[in-house]
N, CA, C and O atoms as CSV, one atom per row, in Angstrom:
chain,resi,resn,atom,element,x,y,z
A,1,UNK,N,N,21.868,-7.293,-16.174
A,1,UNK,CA,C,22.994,-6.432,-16.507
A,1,UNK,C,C,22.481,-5.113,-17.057
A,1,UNK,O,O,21.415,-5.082,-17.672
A,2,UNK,N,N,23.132,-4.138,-16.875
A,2,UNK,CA,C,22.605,-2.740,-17.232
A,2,UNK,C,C,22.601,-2.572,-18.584
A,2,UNK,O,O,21.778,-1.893,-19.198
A,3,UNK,N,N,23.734,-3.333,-19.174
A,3,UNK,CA,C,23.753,-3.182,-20.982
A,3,UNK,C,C,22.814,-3.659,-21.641
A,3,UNK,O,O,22.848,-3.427,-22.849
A,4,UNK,N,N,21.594,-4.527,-21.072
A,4,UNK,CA,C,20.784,-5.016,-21.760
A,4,UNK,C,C,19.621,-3.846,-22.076
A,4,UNK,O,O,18.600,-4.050,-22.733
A,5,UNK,N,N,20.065,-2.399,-21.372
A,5,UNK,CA,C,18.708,-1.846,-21.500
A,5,UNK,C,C,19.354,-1.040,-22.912
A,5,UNK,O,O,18.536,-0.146,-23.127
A,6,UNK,N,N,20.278,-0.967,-23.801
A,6,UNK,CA,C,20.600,-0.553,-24.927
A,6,UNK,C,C,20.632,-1.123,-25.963
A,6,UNK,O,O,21.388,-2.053,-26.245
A,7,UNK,N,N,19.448,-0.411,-26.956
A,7,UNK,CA,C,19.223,-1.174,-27.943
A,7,UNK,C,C,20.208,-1.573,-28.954
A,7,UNK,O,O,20.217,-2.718,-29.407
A,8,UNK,N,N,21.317,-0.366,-29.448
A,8,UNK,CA,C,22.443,-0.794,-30.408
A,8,UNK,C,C,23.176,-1.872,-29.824
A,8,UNK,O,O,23.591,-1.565,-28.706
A,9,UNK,N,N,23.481,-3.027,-30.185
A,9,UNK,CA,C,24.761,-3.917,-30.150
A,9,UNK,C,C,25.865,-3.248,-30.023
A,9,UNK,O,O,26.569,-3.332,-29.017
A,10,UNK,N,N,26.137,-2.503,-31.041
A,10,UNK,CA,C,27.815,-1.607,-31.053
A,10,UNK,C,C,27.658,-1.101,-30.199
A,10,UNK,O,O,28.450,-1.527,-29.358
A,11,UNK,N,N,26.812,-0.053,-29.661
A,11,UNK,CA,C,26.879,0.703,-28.670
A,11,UNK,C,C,26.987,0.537,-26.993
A,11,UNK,O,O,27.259,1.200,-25.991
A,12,UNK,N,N,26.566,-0.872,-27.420
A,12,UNK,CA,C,26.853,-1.897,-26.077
A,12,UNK,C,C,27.921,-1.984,-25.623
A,12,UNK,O,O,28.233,-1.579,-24.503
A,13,UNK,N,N,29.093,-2.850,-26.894
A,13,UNK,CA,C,30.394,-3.292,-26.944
A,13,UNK,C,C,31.108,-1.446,-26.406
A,13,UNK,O,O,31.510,-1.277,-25.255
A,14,UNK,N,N,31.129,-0.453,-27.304
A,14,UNK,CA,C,31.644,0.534,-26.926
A,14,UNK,C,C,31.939,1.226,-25.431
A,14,UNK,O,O,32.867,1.784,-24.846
A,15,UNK,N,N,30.047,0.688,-25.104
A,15,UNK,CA,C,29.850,0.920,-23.618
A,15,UNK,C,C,30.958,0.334,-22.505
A,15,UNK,O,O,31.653,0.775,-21.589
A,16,UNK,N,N,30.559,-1.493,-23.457
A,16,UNK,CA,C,31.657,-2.329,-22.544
A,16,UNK,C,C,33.049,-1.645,-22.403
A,16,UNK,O,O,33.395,-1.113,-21.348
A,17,UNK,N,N,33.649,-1.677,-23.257
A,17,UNK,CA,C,35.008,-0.966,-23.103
A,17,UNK,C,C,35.472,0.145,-22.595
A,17,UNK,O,O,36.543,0.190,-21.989
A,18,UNK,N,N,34.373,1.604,-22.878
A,18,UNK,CA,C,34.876,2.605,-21.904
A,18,UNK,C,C,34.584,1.971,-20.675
A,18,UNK,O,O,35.562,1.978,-19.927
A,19,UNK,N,N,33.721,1.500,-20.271
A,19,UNK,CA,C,34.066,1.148,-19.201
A,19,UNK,C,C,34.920,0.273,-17.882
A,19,UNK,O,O,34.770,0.220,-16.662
A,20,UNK,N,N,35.812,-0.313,-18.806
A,20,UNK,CA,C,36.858,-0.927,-18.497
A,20,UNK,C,C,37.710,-0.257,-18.695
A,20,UNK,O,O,38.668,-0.435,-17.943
A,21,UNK,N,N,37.842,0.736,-19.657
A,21,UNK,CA,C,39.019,1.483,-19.611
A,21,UNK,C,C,39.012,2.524,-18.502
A,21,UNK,O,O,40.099,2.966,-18.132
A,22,UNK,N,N,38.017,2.908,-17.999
A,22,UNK,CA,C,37.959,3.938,-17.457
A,22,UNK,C,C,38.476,3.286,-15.918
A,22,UNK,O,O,39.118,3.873,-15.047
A,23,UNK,N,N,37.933,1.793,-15.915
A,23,UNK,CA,C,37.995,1.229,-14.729
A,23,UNK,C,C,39.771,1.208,-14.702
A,23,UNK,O,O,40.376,1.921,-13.902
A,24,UNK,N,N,40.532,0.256,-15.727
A,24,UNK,CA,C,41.961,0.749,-15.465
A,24,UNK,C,C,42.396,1.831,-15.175
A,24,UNK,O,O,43.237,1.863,-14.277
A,25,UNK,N,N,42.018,2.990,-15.770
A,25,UNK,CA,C,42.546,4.553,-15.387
A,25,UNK,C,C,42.365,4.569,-13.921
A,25,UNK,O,O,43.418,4.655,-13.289
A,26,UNK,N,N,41.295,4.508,-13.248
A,26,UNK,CA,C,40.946,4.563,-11.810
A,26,UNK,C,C,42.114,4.025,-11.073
A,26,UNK,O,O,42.815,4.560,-10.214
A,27,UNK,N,N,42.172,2.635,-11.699
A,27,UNK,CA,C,42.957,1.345,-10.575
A,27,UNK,C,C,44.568,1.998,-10.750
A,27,UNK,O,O,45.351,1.808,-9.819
A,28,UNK,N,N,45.036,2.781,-11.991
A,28,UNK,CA,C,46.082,3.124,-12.085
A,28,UNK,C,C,46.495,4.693,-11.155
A,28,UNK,O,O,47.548,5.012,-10.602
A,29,UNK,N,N,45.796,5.086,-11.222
A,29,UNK,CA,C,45.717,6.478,-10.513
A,29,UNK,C,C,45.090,6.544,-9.047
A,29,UNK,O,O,44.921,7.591,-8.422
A,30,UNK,N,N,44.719,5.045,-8.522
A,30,UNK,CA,C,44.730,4.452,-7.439
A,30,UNK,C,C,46.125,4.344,-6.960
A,30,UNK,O,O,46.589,4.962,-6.001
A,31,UNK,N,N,46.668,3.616,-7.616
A,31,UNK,CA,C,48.091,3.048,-7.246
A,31,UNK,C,C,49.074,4.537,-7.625
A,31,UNK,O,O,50.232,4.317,-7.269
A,32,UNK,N,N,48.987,5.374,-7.985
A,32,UNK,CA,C,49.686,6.640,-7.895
A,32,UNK,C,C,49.250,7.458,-6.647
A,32,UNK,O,O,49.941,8.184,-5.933
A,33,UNK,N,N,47.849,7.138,-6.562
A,33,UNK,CA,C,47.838,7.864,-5.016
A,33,UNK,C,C,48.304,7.571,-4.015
A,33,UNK,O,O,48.677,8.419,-3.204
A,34,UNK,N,N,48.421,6.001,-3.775
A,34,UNK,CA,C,49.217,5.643,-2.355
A,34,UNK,C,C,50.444,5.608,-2.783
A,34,UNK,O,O,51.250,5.752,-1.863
A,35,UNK,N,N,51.025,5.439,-4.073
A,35,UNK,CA,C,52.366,5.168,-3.698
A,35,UNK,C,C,53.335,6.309,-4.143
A,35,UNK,O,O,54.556,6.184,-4.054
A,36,UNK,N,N,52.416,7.985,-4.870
A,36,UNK,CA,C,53.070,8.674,-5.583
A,36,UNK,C,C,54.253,9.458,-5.205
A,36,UNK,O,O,53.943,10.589,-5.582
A,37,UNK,N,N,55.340,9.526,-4.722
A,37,UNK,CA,C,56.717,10.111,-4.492
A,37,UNK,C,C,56.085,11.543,-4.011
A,37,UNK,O,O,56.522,11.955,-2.937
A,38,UNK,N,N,55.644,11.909,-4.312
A,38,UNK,CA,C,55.268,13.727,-3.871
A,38,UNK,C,C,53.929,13.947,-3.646
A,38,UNK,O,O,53.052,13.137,-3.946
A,39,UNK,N,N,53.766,14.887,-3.190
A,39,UNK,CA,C,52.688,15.316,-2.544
A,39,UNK,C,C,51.565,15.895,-3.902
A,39,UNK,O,O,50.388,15.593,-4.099
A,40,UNK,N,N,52.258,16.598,-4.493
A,40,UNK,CA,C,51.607,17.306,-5.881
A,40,UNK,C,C,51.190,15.541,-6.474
A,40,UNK,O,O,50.014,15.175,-6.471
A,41,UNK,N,N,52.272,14.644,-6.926
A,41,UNK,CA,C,51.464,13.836,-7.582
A,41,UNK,C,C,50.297,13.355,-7.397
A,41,UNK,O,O,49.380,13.438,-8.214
A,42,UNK,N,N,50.215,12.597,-5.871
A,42,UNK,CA,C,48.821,12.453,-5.370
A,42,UNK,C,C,48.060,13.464,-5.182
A,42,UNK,O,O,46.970,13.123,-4.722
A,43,UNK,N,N,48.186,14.660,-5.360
A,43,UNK,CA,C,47.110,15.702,-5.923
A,43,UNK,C,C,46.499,15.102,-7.223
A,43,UNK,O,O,45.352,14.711,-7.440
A,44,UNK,N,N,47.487,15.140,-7.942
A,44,UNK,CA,C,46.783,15.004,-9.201
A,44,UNK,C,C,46.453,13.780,-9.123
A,44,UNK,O,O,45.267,13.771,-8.794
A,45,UNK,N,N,46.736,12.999,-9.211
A,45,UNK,CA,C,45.789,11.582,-9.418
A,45,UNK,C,C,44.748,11.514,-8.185
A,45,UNK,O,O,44.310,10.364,-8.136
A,46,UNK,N,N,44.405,12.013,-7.559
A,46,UNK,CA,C,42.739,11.893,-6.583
A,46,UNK,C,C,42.059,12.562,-7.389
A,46,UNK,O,O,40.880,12.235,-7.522
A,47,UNK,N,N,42.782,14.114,-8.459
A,47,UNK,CA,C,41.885,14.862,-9.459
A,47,UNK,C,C,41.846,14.190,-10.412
A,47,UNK,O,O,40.760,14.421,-10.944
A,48,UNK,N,N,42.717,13.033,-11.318
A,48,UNK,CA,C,42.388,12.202,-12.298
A,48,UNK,C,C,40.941,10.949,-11.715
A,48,UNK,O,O,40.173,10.455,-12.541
A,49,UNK,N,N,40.850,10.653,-10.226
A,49,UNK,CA,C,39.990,9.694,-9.658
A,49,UNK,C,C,38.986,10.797,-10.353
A,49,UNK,O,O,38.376,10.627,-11.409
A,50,UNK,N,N,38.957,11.930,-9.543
A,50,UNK,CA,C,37.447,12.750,-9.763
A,50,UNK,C,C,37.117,12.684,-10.994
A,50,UNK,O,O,36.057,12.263,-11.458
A,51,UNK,N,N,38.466,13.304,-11.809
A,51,UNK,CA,C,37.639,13.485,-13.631
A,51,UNK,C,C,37.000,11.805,-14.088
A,51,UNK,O,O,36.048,11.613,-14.844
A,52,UNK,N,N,37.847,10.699,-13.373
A,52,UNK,CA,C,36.989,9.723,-14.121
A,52,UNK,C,C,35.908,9.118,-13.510
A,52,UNK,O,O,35.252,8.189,-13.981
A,53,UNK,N,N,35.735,9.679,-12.426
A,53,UNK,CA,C,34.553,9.559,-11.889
A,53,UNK,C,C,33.239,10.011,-12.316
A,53,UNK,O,O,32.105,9.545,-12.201
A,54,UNK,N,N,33.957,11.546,-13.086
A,54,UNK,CA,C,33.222,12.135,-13.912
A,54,UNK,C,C,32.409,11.223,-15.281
A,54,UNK,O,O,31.278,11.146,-15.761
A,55,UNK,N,N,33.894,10.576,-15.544
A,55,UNK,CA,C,33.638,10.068,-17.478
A,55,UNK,C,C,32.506,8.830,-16.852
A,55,UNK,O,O,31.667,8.510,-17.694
A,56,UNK,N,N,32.367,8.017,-15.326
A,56,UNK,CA,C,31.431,7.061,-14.941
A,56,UNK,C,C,30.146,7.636,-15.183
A,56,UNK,O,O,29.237,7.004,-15.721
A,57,UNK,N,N,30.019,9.177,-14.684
A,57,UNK,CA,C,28.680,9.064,-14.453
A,57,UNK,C,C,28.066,9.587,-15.711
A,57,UNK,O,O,26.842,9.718,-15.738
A,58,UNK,N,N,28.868,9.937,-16.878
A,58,UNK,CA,C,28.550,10.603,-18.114
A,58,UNK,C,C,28.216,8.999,-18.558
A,58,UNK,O,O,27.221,8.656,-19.196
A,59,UNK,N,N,29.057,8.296,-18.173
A,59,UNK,CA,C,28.822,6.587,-18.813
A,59,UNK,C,C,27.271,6.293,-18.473
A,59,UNK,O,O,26.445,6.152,-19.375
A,60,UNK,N,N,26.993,6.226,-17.324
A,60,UNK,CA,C,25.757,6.003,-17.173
A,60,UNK,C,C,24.476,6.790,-17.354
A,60,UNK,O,O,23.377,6.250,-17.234
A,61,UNK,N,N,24.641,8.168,-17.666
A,61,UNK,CA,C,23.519,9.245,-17.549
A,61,UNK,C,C,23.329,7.927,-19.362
A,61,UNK,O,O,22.337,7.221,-19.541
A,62,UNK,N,N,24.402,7.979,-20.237
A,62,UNK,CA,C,24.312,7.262,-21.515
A,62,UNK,C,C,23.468,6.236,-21.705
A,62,UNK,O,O,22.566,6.012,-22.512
A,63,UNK,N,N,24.083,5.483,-20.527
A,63,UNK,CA,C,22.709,4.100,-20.194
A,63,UNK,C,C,21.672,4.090,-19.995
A,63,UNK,O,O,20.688,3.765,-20.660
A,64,UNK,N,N,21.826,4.486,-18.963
A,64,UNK,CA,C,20.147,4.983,-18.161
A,64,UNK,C,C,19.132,6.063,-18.833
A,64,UNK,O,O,17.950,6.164,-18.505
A,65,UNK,N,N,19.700,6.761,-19.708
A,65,UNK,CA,C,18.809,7.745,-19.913
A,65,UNK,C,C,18.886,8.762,-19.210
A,65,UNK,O,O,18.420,9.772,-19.738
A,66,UNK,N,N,19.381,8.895,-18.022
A,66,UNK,CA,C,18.647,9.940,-16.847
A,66,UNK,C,C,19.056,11.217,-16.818
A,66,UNK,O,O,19.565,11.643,-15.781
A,67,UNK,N,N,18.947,11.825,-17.639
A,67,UNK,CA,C,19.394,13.249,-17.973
A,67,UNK,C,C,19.920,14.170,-16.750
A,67,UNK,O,O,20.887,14.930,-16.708
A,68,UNK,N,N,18.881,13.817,-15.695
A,68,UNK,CA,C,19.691,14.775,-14.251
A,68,UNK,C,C,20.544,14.111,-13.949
A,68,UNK,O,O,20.201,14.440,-12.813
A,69,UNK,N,N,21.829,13.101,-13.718
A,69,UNK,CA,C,22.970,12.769,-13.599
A,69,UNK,C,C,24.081,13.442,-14.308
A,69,UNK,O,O,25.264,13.175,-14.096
A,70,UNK,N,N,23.680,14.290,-15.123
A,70,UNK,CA,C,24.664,14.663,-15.926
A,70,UNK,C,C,25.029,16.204,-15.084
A,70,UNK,O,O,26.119,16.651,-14.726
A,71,UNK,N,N,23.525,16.822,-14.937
A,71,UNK,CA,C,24.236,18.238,-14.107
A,71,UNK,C,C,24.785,17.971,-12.617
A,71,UNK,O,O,25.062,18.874,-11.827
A,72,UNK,N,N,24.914,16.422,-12.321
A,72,UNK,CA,C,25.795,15.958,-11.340
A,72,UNK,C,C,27.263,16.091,-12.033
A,72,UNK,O,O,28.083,16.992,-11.861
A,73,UNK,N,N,27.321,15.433,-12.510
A,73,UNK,CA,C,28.844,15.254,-13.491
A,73,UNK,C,C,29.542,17.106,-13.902
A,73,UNK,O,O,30.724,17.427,-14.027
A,74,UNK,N,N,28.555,17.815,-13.997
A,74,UNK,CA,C,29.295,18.946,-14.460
A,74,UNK,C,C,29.383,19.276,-13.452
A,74,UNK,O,O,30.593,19.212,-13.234
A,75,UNK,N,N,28.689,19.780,-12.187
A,75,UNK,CA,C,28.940,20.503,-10.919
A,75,UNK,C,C,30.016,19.452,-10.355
A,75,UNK,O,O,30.814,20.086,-9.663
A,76,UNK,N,N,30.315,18.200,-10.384
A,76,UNK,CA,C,31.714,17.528,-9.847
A,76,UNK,C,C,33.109,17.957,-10.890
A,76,UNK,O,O,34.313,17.825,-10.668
A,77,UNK,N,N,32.640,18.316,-11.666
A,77,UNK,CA,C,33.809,18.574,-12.459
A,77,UNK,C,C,33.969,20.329,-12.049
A,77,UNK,O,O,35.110,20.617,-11.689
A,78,UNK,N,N,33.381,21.017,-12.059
A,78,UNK,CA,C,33.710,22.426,-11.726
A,78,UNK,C,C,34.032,22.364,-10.136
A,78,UNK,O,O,34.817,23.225,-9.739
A,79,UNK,N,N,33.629,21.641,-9.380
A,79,UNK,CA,C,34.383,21.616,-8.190
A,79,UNK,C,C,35.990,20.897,-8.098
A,79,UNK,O,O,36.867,21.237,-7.304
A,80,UNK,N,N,36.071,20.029,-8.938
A,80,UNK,CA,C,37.150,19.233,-9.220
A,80,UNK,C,C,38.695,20.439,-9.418
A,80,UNK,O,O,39.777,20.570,-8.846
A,81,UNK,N,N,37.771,21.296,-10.870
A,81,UNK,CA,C,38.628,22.077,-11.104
A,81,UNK,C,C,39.136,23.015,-10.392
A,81,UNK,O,O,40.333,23.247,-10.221
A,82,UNK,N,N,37.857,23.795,-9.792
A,82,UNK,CA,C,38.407,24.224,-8.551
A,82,UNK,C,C,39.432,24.430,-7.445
A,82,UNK,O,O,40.156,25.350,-7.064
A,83,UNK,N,N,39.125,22.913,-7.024
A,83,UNK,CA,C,39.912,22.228,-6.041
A,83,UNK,C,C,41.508,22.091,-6.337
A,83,UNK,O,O,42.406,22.241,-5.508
A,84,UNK,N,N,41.685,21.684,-8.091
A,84,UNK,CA,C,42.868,21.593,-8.432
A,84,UNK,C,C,43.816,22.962,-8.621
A,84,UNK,O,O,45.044,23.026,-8.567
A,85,UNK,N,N,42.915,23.963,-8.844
A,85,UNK,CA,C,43.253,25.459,-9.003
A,85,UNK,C,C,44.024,25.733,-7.624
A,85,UNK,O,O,45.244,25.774,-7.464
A,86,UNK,N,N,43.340,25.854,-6.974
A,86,UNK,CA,C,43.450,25.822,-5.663
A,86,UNK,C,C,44.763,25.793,-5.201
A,86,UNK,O,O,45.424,26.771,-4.853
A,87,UNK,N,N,45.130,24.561,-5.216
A,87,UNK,CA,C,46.231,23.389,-4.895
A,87,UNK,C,C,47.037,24.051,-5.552
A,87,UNK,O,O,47.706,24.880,-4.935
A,88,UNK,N,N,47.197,23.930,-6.733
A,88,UNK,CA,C,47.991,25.158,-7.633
A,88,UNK,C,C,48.575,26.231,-7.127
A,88,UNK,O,O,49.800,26.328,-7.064
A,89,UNK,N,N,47.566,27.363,-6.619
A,89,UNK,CA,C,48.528,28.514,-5.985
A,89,UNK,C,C,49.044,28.338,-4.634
A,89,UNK,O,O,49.836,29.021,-3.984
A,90,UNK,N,N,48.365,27.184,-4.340
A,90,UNK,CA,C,49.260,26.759,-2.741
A,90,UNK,C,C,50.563,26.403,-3.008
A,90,UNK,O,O,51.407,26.702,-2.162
A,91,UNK,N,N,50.985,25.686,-4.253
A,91,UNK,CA,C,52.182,25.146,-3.878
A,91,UNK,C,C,53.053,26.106,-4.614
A,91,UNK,O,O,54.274,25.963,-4.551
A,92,UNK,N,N,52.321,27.439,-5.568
A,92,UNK,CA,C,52.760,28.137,-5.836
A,92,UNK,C,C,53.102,29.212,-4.692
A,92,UNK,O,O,53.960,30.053,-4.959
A,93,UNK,N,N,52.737,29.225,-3.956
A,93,UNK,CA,C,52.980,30.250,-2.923
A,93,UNK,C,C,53.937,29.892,-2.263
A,93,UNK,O,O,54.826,30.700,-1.997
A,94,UNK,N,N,53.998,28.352,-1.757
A,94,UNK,CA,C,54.366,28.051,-0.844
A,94,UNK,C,C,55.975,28.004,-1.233
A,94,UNK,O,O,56.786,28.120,-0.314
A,95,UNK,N,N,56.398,27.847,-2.480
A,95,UNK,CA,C,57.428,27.877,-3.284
A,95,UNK,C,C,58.284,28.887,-3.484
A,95,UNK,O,O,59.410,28.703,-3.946
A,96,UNK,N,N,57.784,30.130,-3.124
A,96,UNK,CA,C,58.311,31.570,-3.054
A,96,UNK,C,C,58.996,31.503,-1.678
A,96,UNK,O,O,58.546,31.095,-0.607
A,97,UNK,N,N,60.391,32.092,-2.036
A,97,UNK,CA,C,60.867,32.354,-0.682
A,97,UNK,C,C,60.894,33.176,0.152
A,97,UNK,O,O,61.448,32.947,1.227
């Protein structure tokens, strides 16, 4: 198991849990993407998938040590934001009559 490579106990348990929580957020914002009423919602929840895709790999750069995973995590998050910007003035535009 990957938690065995951390020496704190607490920091284990903590580990355990964001990462289950993060795993519900996913599975929930899963189920908003296929089933979300509008088009904007499933925008945003594929950008809630990304940001917690984000908080995964910040989870593990934690574990592992591996310091270059993390300037993964920031360049997915500035594209994330991006992307959501984006989307933004589209439906802002598209909204003008």
């Amino acid at each position: 198991m990957i938690l065995e490579s951390v020496d704190n106990p607490i920091l284990g348990v903590v580990i355990a849990i964001t990462a289950g929580v993060l795993a519900v957020g996913m599975l929930m914002a899963a189920y908003r993407l296929i089933k979300g009423p509008s088009l904007p919602d499933r925008v945003i929840s594929l950008d809630l998938i990304g940001t917690l895709a984000v908080g995964v790999i910040a989870l593990y750069t934690i574990v592992s040590g591996r310091r270059e995973m993390l300037s993964v995590a920031i360049v997915m998050a500035l594209i994330l934001f991006l992307g959501t910007a984006a989307f933004a003035t589209y439906l802002h535009r598209r909204a003008r009559p």
